[in-house]
MIFI-396059 format. One record per residue: residue number from 1; residue in three letters; x, y, z of N, C-alpha, C in turn. Coordinates in nm, 2 decimals, always signed. Example, Ala and Ser with C-alpha at 12.3 -4.5 7.8 and 13.67 -1.06 7.14 Angstrom:
! residues 2
> 1:ALA:+1.32:-0.57:+0.78:+1.23:-0.45:+0.78:+1.32:-0.33:+0.78
> 2:SER:+1.28:-0.22:+0.71:+1.37:-0.11:+0.71:+1.29:+0.00:+0.79
//
This chain:
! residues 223
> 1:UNK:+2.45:-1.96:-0.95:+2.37:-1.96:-0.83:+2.31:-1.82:-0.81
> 2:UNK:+2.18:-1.82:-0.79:+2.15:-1.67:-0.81:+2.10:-1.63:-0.63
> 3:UNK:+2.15:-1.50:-0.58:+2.10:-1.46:-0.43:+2.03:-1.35:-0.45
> 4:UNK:+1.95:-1.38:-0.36:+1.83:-1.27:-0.37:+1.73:-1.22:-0.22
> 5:UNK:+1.71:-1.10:-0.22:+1.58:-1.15:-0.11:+1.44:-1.21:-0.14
> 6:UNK:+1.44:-1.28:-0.04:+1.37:-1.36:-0.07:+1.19:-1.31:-0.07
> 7:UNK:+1.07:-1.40:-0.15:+0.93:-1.34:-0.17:+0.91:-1.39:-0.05
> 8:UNK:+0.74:-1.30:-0.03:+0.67:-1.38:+0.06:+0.63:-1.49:+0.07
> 9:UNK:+0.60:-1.53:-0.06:+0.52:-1.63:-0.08:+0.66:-1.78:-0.07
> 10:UNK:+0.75:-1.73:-0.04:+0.89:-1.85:+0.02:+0.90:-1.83:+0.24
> 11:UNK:+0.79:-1.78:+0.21:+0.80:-1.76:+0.37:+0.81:-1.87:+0.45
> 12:UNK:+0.77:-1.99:+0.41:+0.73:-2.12:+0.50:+0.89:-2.17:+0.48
> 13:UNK:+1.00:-2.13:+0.40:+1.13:-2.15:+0.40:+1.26:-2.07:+0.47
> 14:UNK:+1.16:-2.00:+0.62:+1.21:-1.93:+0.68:+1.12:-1.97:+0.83
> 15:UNK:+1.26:-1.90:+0.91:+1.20:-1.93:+1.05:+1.11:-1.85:+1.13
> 16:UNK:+1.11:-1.73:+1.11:+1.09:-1.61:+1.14:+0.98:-1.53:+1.06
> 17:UNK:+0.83:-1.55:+1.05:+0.78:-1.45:+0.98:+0.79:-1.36:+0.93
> 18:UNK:+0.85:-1.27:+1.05:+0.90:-1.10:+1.05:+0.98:-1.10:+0.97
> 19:UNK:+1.09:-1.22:+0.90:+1.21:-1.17:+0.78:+1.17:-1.17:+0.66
> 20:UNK:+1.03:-1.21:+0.61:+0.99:-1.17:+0.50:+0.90:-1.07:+0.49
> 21:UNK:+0.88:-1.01:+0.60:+0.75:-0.91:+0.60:+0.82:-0.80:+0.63
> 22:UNK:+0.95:-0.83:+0.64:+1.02:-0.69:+0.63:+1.18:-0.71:+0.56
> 23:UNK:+1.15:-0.75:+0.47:+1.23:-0.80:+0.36:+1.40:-0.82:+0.42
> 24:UNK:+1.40:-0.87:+0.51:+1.55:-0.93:+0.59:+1.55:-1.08:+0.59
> 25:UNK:+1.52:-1.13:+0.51:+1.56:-1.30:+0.48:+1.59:-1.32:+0.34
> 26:UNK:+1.73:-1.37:+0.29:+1.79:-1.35:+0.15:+1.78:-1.53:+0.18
> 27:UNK:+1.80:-1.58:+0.01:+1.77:-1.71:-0.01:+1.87:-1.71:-0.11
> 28:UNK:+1.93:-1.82:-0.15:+2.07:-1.88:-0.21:+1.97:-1.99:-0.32
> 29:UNK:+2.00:-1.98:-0.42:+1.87:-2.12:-0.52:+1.98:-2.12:-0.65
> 30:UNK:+1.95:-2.29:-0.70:+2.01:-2.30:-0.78:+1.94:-2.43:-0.87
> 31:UNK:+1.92:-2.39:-0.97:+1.82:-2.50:-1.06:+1.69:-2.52:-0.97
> 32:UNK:+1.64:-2.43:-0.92:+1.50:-2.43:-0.83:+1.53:-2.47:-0.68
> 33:UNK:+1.67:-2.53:-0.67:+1.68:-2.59:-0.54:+1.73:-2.44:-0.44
> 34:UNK:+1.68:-2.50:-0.28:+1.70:-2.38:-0.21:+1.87:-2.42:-0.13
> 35:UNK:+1.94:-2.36:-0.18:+2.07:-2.42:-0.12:+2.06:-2.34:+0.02
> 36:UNK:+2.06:-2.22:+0.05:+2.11:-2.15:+0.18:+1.98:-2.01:+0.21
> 37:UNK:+2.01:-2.00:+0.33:+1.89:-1.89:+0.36:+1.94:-1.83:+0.47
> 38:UNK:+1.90:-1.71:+0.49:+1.97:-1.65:+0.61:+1.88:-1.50:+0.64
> 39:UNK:+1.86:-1.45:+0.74:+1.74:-1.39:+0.84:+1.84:-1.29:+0.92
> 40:UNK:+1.77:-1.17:+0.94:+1.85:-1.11:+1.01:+1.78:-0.98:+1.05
> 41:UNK:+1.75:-0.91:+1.18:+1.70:-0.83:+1.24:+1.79:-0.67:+1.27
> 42:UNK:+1.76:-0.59:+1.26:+1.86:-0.46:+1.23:+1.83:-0.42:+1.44
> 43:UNK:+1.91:-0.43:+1.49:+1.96:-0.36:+1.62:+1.97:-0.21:+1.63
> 44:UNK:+2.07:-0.16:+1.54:+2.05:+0.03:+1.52:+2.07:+0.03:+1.41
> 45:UNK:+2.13:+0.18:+1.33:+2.14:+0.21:+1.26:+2.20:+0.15:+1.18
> 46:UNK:+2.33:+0.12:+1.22:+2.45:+0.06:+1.19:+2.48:-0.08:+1.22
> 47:UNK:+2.41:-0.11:+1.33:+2.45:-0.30:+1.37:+2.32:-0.37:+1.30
> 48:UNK:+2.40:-0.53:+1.29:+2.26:-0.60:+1.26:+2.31:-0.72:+1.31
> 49:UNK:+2.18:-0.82:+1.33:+2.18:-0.94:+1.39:+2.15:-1.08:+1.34
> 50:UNK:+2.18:-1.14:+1.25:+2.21:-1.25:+1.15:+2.10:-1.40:+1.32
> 51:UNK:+2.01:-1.40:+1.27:+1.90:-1.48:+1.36:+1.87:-1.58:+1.31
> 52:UNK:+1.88:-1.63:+1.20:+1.90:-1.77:+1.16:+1.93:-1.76:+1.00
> 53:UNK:+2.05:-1.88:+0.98:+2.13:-1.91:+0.84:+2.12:-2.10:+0.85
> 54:UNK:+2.10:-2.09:+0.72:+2.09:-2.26:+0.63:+2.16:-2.23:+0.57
> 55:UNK:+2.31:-2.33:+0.55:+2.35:-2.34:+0.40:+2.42:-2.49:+0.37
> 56:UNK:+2.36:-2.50:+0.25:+2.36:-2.62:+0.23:+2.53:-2.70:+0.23
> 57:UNK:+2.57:-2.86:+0.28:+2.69:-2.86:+0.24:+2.76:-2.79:+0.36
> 58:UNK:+2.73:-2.68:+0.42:+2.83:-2.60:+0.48:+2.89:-2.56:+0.35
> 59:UNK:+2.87:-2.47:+0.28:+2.92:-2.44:+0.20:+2.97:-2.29:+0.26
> 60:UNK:+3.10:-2.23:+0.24:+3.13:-2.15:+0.24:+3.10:-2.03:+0.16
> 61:UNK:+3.13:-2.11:+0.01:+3.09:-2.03:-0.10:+2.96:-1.98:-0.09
> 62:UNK:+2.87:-2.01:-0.06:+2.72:-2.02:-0.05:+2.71:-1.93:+0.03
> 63:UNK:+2.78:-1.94:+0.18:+2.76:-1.83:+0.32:+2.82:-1.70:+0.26
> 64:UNK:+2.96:-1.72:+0.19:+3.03:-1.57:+0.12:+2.88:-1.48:+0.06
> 65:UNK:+2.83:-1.57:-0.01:+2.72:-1.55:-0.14:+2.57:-1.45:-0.08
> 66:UNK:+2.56:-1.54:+0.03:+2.47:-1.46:+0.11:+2.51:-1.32:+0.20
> 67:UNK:+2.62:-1.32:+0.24:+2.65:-1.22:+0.30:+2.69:-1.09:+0.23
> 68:UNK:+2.72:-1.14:+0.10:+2.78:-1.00:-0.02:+2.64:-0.97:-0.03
> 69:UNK:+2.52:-1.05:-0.07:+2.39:-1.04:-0.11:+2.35:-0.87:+0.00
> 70:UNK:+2.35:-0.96:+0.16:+2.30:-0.86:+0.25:+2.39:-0.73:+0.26
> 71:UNK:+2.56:-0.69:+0.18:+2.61:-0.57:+0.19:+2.58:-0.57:+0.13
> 72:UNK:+2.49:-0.62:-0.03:+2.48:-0.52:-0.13:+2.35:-0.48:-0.05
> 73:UNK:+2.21:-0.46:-0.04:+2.14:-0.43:+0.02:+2.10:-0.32:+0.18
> 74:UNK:+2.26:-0.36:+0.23:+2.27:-0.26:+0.36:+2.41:-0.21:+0.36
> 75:UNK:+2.44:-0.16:+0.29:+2.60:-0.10:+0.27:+2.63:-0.01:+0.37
> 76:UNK:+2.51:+0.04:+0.48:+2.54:+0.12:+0.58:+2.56:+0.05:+0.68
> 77:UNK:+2.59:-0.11:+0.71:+2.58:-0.14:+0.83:+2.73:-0.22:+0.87
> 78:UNK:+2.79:-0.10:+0.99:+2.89:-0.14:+0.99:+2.92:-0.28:+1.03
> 79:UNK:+2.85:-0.32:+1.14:+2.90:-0.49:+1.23:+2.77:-0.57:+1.23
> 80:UNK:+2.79:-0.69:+1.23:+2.69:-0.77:+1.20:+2.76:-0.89:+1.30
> 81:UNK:+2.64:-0.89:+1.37:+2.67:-1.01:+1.46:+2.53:-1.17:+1.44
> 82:UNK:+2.63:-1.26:+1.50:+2.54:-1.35:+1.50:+2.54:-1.40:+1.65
> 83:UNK:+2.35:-1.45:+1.61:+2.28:-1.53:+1.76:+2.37:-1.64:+1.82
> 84:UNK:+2.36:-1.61:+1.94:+2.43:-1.72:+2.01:+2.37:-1.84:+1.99
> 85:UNK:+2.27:-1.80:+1.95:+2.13:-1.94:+1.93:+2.21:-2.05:+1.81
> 86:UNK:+2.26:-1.98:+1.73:+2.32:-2.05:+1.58:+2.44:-2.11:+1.61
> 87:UNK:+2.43:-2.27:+1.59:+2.51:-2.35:+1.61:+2.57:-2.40:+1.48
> 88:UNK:+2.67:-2.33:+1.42:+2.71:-2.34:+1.27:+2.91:-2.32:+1.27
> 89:UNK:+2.96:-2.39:+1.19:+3.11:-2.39:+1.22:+3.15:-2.33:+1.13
> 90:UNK:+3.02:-2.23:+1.03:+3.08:-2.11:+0.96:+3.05:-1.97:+0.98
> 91:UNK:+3.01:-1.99:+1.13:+3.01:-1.84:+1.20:+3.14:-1.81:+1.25
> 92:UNK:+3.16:-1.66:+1.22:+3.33:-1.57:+1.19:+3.36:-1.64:+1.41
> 93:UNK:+3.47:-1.62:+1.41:+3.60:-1.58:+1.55:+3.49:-1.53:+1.60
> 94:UNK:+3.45:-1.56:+1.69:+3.36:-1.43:+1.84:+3.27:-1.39:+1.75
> 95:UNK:+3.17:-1.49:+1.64:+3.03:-1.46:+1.65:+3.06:-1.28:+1.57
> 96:UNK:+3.06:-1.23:+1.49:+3.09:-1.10:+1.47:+3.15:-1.08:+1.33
> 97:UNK:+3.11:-1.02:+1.23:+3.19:-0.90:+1.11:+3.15:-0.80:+1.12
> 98:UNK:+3.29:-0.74:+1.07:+3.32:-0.60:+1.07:+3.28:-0.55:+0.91
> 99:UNK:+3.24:-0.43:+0.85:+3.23:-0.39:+0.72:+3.23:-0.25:+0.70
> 100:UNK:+3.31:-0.19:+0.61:+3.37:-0.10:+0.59:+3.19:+0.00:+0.47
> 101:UNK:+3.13:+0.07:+0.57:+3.05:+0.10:+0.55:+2.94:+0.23:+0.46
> 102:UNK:+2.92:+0.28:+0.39:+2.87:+0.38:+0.37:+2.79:+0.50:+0.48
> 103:UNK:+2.80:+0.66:+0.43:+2.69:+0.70:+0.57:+2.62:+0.71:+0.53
> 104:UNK:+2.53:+0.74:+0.64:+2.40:+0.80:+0.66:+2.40:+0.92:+0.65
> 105:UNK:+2.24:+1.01:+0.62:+2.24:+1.12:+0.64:+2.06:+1.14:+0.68
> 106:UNK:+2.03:+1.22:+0.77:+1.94:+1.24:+0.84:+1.86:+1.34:+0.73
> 107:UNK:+1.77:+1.33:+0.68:+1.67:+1.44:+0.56:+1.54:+1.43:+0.59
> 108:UNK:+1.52:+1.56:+0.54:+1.38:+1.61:+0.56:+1.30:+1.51:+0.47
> 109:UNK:+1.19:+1.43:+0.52:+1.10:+1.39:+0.41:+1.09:+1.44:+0.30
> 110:UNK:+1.07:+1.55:+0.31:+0.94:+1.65:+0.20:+1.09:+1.71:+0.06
> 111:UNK:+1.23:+1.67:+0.13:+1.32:+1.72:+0.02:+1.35:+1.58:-0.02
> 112:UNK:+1.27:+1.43:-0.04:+1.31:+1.38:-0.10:+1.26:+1.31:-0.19
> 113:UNK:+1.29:+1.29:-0.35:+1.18:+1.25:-0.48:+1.17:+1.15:-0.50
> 114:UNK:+1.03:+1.10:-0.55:+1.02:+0.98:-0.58:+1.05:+0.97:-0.74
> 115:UNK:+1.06:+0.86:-0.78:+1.12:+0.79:-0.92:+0.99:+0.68:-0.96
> 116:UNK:+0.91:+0.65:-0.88:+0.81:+0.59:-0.87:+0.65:+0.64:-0.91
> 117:UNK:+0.57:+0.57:-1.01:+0.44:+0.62:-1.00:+0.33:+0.59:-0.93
> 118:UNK:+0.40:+0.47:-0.87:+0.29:+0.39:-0.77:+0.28:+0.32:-0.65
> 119:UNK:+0.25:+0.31:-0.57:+0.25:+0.23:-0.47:+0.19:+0.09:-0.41
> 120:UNK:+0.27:-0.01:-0.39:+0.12:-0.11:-0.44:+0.08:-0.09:-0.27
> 121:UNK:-0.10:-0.12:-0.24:-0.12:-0.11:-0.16:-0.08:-0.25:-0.03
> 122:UNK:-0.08:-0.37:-0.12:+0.00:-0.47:-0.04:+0.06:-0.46:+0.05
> 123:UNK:+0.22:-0.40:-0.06:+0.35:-0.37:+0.01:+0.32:-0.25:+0.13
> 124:UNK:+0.23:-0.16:+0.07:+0.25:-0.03:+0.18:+0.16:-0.13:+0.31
> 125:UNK:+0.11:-0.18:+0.33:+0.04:-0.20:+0.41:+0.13:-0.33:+0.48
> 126:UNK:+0.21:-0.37:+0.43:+0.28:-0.49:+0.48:+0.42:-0.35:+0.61
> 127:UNK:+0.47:-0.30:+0.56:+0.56:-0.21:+0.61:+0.47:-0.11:+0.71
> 128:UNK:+0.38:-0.05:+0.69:+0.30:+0.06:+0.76:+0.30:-0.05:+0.89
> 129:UNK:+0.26:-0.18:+0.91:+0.30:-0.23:+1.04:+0.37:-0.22:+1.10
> 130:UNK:+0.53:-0.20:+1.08:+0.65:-0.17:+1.15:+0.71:-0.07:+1.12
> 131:UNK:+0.65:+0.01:+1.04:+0.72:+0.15:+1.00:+0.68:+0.29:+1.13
> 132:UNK:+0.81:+0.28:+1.25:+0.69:+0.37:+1.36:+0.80:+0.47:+1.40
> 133:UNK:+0.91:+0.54:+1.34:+1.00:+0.59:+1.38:+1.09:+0.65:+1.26
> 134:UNK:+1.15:+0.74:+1.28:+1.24:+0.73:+1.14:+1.39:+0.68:+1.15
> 135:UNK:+1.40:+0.57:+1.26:+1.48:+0.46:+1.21:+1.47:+0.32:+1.16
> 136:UNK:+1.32:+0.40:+1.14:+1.26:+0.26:+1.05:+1.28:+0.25:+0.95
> 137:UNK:+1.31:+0.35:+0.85:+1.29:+0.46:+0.73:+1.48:+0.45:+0.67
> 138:UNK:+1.55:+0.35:+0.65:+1.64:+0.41:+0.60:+1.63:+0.37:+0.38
> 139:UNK:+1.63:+0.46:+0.34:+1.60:+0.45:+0.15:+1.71:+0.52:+0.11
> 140:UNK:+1.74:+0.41:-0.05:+1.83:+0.44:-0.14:+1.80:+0.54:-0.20
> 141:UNK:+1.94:+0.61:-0.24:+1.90:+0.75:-0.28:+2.00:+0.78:-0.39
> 142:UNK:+1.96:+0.85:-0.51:+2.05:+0.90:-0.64:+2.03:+1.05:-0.61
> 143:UNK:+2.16:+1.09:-0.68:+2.16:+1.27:-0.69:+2.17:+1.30:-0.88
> 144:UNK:+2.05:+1.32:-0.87:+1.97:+1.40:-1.01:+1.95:+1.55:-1.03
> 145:UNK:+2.03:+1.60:-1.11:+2.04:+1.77:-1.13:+2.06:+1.81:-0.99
> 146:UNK:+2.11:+1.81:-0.88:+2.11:+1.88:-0.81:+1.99:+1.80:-0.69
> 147:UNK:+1.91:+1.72:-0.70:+1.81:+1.65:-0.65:+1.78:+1.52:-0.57
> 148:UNK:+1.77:+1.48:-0.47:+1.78:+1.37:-0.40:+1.67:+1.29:-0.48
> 149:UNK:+1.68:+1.23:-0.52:+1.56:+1.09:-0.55:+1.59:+0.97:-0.52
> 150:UNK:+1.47:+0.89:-0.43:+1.51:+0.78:-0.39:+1.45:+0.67:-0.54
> 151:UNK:+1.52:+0.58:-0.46:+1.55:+0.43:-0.61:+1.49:+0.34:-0.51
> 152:UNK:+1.49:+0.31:-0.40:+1.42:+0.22:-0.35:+1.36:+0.24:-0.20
> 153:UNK:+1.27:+0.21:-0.18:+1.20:+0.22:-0.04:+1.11:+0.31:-0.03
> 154:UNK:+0.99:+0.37:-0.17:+0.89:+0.43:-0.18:+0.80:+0.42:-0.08
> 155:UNK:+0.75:+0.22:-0.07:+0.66:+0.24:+0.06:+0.65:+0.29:+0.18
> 156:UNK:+0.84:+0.23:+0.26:+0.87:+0.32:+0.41:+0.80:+0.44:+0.40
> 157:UNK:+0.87:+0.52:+0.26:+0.90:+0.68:+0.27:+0.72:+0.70:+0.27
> 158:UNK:+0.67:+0.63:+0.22:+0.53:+0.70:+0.22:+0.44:+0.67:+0.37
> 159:UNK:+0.46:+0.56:+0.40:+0.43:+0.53:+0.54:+0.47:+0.67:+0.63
> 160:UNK:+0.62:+0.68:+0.60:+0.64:+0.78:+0.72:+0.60:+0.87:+0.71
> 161:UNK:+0.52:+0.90:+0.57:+0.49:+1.06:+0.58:+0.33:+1.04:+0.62
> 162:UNK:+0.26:+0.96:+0.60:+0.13:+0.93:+0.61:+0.12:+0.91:+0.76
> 163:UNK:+0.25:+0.90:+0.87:+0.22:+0.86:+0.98:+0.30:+1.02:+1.05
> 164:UNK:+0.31:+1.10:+0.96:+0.34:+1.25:+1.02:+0.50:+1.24:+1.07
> 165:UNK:+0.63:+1.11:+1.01:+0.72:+1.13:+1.05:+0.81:+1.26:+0.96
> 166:UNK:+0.86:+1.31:+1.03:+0.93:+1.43:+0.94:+1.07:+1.42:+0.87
> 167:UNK:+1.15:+1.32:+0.93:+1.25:+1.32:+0.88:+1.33:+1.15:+0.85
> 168:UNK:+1.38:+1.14:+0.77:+1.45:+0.99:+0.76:+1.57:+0.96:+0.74
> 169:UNK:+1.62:+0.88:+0.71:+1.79:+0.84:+0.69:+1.80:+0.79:+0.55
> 170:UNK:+1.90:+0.87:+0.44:+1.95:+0.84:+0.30:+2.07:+0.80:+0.29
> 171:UNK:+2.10:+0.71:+0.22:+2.24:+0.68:+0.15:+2.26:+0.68:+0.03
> 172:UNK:+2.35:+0.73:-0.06:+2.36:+0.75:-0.17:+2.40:+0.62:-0.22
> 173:UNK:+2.35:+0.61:-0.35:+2.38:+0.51:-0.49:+2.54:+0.55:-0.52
> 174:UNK:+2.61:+0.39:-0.56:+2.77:+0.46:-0.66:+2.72:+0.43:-0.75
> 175:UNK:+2.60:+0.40:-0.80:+2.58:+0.35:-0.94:+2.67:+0.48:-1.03
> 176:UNK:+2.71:+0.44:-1.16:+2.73:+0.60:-1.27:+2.62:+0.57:-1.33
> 177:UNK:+2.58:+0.49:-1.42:+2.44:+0.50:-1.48:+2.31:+0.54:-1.41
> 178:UNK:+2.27:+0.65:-1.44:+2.17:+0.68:-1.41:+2.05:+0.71:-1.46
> 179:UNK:+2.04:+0.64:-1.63:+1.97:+0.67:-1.69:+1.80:+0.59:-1.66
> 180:UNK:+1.86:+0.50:-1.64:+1.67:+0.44:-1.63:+1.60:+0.52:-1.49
> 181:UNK:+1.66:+0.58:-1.40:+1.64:+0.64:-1.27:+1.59:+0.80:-1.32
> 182:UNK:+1.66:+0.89:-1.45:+1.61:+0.99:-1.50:+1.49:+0.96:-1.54
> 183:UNK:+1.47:+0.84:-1.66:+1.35:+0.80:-1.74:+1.20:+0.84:-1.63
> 184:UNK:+1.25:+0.72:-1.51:+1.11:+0.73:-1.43:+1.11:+0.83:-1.35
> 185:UNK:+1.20:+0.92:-1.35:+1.17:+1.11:-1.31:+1.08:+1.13:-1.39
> 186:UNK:+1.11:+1.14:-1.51:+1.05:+1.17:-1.58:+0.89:+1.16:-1.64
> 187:UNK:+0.89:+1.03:-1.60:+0.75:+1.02:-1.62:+0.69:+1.07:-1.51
> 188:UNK:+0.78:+1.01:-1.36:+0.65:+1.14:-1.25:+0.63:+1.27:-1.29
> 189:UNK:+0.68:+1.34:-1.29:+0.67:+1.46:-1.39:+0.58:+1.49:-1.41
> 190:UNK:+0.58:+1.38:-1.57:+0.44:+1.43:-1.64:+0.33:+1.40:-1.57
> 191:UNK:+0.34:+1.28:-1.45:+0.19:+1.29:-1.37:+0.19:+1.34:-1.27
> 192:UNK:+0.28:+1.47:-1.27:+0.26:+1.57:-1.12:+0.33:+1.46:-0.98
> 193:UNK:+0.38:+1.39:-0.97:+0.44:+1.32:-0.89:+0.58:+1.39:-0.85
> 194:UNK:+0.58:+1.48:-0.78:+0.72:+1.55:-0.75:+0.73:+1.57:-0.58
> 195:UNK:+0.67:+1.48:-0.52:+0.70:+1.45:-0.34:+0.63:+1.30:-0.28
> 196:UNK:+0.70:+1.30:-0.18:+0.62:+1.21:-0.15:+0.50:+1.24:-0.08
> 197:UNK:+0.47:+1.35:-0.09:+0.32:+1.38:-0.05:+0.23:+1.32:-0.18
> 198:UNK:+0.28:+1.37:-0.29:+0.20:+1.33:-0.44:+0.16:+1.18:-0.43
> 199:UNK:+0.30:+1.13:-0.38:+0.32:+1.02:-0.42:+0.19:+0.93:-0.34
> 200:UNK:+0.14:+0.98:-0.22:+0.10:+0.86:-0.11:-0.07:+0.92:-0.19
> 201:UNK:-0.12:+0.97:-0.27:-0.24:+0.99:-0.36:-0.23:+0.86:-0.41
> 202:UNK:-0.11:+0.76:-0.43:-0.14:+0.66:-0.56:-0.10:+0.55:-0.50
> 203:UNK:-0.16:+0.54:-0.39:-0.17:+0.35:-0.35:-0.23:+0.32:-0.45
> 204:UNK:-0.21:+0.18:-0.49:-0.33:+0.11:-0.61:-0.30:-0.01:-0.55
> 205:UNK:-0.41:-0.11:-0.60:-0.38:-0.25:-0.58:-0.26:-0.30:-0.68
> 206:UNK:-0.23:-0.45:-0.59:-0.09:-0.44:-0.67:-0.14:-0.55:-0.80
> 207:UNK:-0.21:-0.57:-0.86:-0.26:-0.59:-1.02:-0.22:-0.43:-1.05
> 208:UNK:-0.30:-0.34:-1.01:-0.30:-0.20:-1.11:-0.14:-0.15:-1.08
> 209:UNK:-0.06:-0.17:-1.00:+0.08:-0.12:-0.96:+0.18:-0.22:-1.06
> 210:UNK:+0.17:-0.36:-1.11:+0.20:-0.42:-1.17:+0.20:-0.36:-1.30
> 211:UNK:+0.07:-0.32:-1.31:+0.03:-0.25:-1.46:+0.10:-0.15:-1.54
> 212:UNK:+0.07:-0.08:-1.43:+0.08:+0.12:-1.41:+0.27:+0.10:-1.41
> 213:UNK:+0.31:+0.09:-1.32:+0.46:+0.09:-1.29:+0.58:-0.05:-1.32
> 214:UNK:+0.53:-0.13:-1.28:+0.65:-0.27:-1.28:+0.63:-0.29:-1.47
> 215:UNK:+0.55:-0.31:-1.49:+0.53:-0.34:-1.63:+0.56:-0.25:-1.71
> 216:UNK:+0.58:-0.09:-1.70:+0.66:+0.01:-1.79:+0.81:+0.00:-1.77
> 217:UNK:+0.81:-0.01:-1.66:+1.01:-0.02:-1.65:+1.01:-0.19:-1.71
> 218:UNK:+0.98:-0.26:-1.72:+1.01:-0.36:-1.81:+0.98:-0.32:-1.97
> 219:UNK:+0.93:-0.30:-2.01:+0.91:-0.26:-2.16:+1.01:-0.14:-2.18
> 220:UNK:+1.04:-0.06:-2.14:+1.12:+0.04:-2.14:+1.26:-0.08:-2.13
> 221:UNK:+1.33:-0.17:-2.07:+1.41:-0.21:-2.05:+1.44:-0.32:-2.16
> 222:UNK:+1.32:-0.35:-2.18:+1.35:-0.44:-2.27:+1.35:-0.39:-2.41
> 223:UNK:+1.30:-0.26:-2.40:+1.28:-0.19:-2.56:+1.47:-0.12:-2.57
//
């Protein structure tokens, strides 16, 4: 069974617009079929709020599946509560888990690197809607020679700088491999891509971001 967050284009398989337009609704599929789905809105830094779950069967397994999905994805958040609204006999004792969490740390935009050559204009423009604060802003982050580089959440970070926010919230990677994450250092590099100032020069449409970026880390991965 594979869990994932879910595309936009699976949006009509959610209740909530806002959980795919701000990538908080994960989906459970198996042989194409949609077994389980689950939605969830971030309260602070640390809490979040589980606003509607499907799973097929009542499957346990399935609910486990989705929820490892959302700690792999938010490993900073300690308690996760669910809507009184959700009428389900596999929501935890008192509506509530607890999760033993990673921190945060409060950083200067301007000290932190992109890994990325592109931006697709889509995505940045889907986020620049709700990106209005820097706890809007929290991005994964690797430590490279001495160097913060984020691994995911280029668009936020470029939103917030384009909207004059100064500072945001990082959490570090346990990954050890950090080789494919050097690779695409490396190529910013060679195209002068060394902030996210550089970086917000290179919206492209997402055909040319497909091109330019998604399509090199695939060839590279598969090579």
């Amino acid at each position: 069974m594979d869990f994932r967050r879910a595309y936009e284009t699976e949006a009509h398989n959610f209740k909530y617009d806002r959980s795919t337009e701000r990538n908080t609704a994960l989906i459970a599929i198996q042989d194409d079929e949609i077994m389980g789905t689950l939605e969830y809105d971030f309260i602070s830094l640390d809490v979040a709020e589980v606003t509607s779950f499907k799973v097929c069967n009542d499957s346990k397994e399935i609910m486990n599946g989705l929820i490892e999905e959302f700690k792999y994805w938010h490993p900073f958040i300690k308690i996760l509560y669910f809507s009184d609204l959700i009428d389900s006999k596999l929501k935890p004792q008192k509506n509530i888990m607890y999760f033993e969490a990673c921190s945060l740390s409060k950083m200067n935009i301007e000290n932190i690197i992109p890994e990325q050559l592109t931006v697709s204009k889509d995505k940045f423009d889907q986020v620049n809607q709700w990106v209005k604060s820097p706890e809007d802003v929290v991005v994964c982050t690797v430590e490279i020679e001495g160097a913060v580089v984020c691994i995911d959440g280029h668009s936020r970070l470029v939103s917030a700088y384009l909207k004059g926010i100064k500072s945001v919230y990082v959490y570090e990677d346990t990954t050890d491999d950090k080789t494919l994450f050097k690779e695409c250092l490396s190529w910013c590099k060679e195209e002068h891509i060394n902030s996210i100032a550089d970086l917000s020069k290179h919206i492209v449409s997402s055909e040319d971001h497909h091109r330019i970026w998604i399509d090199r880390c695939q060839q590279y991965l598969n090579d």
